[in-house]
Phi, psi and omega in degrees: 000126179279176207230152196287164162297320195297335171290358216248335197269316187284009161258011205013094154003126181250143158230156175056151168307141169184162231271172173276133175230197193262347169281295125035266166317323180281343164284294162350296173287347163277329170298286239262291189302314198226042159231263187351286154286318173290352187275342191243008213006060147298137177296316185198143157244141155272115154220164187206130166232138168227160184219125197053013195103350201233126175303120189258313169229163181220040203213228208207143175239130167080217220221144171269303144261115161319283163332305207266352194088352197265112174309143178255136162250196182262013141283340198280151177243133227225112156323121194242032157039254221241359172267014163299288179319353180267327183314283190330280199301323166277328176283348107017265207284352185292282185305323157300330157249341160304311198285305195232072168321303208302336191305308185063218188280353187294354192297358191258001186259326186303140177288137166312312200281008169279316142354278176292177177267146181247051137328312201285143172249142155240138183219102159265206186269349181201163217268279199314327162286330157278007180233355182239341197296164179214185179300290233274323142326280173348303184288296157293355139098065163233025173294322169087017190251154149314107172291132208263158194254288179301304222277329159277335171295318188247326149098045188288339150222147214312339199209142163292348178302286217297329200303306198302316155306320159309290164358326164312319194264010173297138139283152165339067190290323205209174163261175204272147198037041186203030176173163193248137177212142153271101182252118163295332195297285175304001186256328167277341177302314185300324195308297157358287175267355161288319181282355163266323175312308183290356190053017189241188184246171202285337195266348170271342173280302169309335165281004192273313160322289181306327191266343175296312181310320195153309195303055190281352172264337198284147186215168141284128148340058277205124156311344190254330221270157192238053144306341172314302192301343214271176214284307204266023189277179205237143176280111165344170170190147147248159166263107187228127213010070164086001202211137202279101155245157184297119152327160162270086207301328174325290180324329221285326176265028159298326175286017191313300226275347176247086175287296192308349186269005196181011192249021176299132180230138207210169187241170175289324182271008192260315167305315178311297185287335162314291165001279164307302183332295153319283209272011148252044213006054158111007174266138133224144178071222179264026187256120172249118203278330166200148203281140169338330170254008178284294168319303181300340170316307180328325208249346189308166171277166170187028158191083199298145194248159180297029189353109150258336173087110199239119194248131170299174189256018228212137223261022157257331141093035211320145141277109175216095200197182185263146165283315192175172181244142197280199132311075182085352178243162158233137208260133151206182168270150154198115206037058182084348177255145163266135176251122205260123184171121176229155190267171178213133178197115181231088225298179317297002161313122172205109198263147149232115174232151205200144181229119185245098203311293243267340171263351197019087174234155177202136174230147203207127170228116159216171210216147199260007186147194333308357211123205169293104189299097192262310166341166164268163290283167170272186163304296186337285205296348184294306168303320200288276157030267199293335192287298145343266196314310217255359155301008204039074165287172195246008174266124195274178217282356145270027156272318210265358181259311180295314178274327167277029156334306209226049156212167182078155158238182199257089222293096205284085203287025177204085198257060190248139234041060188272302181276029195292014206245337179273124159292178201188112162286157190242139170325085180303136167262341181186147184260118144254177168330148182275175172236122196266303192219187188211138185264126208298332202300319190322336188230356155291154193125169181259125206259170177211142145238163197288350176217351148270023172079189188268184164212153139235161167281125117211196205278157171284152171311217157025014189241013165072017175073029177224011134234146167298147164247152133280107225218089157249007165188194166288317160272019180190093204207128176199149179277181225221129149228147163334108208249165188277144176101339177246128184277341148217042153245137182258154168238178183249129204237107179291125186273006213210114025129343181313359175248011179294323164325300176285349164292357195269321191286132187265037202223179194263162209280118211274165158281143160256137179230157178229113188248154174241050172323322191274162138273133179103322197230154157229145187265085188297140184210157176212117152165219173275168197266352163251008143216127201194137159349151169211123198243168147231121172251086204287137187299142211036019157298093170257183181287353175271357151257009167263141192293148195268346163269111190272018186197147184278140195329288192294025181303153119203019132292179165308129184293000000 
């Protein structure tokens, strides 16, 4: 929904250049309270620019709790998803170069697995990846392998040892260093292996990083942690037919098992310093915390995108995209500026943060809900927004509202069921005979898949054996009815909040069926009932019957 002129004249119109001032600042919060958030029903914001070093803004927009009365400030704390990978990637080229000074940036081209301790196992799907993959695969997101799906939704597995070991068993999409997939798998792997290199655990490293930096509110996700519990944390929200209800907080610790790829919880001031931190290449204060040119390894491009420049419609004729992707960053255009910059969305938590070095300016936004923000505006533009204003530009500020309307969309890195609307066959691990119909004892038992963890089957409690359950976690568990006219799909009726998830989303909430058509196997679907996801799990696979080398001795491809 676009927002009326008249809102635009009762906010008074800025023209020509001028310093950032409390007249500024007063735009900003009219935007952000009554564009932003009323266009999106958001709850609370966090937001923070800084320019040149110096803190412009720091604060809270809305409600931290709703229930509770608590206003969000520049304390309140915010699941930032995935803008967690830019931490990993510094901690990286930080740890890599304390180790192999003499190396300089190639040290991100040494194959890992020369690297790691060798304690440690690296395993990919194939022999060549596994002997060749390095940080700087990873990091730009060029493996080519699959982001794995079901196991972050559902939290189907128990641990990052195992989330890491799995991982071995993603198949091929692209080809390796020659095409681009955005992986959560690999990005907790780099967290992982950096942190064995180094010999600490990855949660002892990001806080040590946050505190060198600054960063005295930011913490991690901890499947045992009582963040719920800390003074400034923020209560989730969703939209569920139309009305801002409370998330579930408990879920919030599925992402336990990727911390690097999503599990940092940060503030707009603890961002603020984060920010600076980058656009003073690697100093705060009189400390240079990882030296400059170590920092500039982050930003090379180091996987190019077909660059077209996505253009307004307004006679200037805007340039704007992503180039390609850096370290733990995405390189973009944007009117002539480079833009440094990653979104984070752990749902319904949805982050931006975007750095522009020439001007060092940096901005950071995020929201406690309803979800993925799509709407006018999004965060981006909302940062372009602020960006405008606070370059002092010389157009006023219903030009600069006016030239970002209508470009770019917002890039949602944990997409997960994005495409429930595409069918998608599913990878068979073995066929046995089909099935006309099913005796529940027949399918009771533990199904497995090699990179989306387990499920099982039995009876629901209380029902005397006479219904079925599905069961993949604590937070993903529901009983099973029949569905009519089908002799072995079941649909899934959840006993546990898991589908508050897709409420995050701005498209409909998908059905889940569980069929058991195979002998032997069950067919997990997420979509409509004639185009939809399709997972396959097979019975008694568990991970101690998948090969722990995924490739034949004389392999050295993709099998």
């Amino acid at each position: 929904m676009k927002f009326s002129i008249f809102f635009l004249i009762a906010i008074q119109l800025v023209a020509s250049s001028f310093a950032f001032d409390a007249e500024t600042e007063r735009i900003i919060d009219n935007f952000v309270e009554n564009v932003f958030m009323i266009n999106n029903q958001i709850p609370g914001v966090g937001l923070s620019v800084i320019r040149n070093g110096t803190v412009l803004m720091s604060k809270g927009y809305g409600m931290r709790n709703i229930t509770a009365g608590r206003a969000s400030d520049g304390n309140t704390l915010f699941s930032i998803g995935s803008i967690t990978k830019s931490f990993v990637a510094v901690l990286v080229v930080k740890t890599l170069n304390e180790l192999y000074p003499q190396r300089g940036a190639a040290v991100l081209d040494i194959p890992i697995a020369q690297l790691i301790p060798p304690t440690v196992n690296f395993t990919f799907s194939d022999r060549y990846r596994a002997e060749q993959t390095t940080f700087r695969d990873i990091l730009a997101h060029r493996t080519c392998l699959l982001n794995g799906e079901v196991e972050l939704l559902v939290g189907s597995v128990p641990s990052a040892a195992e989330y890491a070991h799995r991982s071995r068993y993603l198949p091929e999409v692209c080809e390796f260093r020659n095409g681009y997939m955005y992986n959560n798998n690999m990005l907790s792997l780099a967290g992982e292996y950096i942190a064995a290199i180094a010999g600490t655990t990855l949660q002892n490293m990001v806080v040590s990083l946050a505190r060198d930096i600054g960063m005295t509110n930011t913490t991690y996700v901890d499947f045992d942690g009582a963040y719920e519990s800390l003074p400034d944390m923020s209560q989730p929200y969703i939209l569920r037919n139309g009305t801002l209800v409370q998330f579930d907080m408990f879920q919030i610790r599925r992402v336990h098992m990727a911390l690097g790829a999503g599990g940092i919880l940060s503030s707009a001031n603890d961002m603020a310093k984060y920010m600076e931190f980058h656009l003073s290449q690697g100093r705060v204060g009189d400390r240079q915390i990882v030296p400059t040119n170590v920092m500039s390894w982050l930003y090379a491009i180091s996987n190019g995108f077909d660059f077209q420049g996505g253009r307004s419609e307004d006679s200037e004729s805007i340039v704007y995209g992503d180039l390609g992707t850096a370290q733990g960053f995405f390189s973009s255009l944007y009117d002539g500026w480079s833009v440094i910059h990653h979104g984070g969305y752990w749902p319904p938590y949805h982050c931006d943060m975007r750095l522009f070095p020439a001007t060092r300016i940096g901005v950071f936004i995020c929201t406690n809900g309803p979800g993925a923000i799509f709407n006018y505006p999004t965060h981006e533009i909302t940062a372009l927004n602020i960006f405008e204003l606070v370059r002092a530009t010389n157009r006023s500020f219903e030009e600069i509202v006016s030239k970002n309307m209508n470009i770019g969309t917002p890039f949602i890195e944990h997409q997960l069921f994005n495409d429930h609307k595409t069918n998608r066959a599913s990878t068979a691990l073995h066929h046995n005979q089909m099935r006309k119909q099913i005796a529940p004892n027949d399918v009771v038992g533990l199904y497995g898949h090699p990179h989306d963890g387990d499920l099982s089957i039995g009876y629901a409690p209380g029902t005397n054996n006479s219904t079925l359950q599905v069961y993949f976690s604590e937070w993903a568990h529901g009983r099973l009815q029949q569905v009519p006219g089908f002799n072995t799909t079941f649909s899934v009726h959840w006993d546990t909040m898991v589908m508050d998830h897709f409420y995050s989303y701005p498209w409909d909430v998908p059905n889940f069926w569980i069929d058991f058509g195979i002998v032997d196997s069950v067919l997990l679907r997420a979509g409509e009932f004639d185009t939809y996801l399709e997972f396959e799990f097979v019975k008694n696979a568990t991970l101690d019957t998948f090969p722990a080398i995924p490739w034949a001795p004389t392999s050295c491809g993709p099998e």
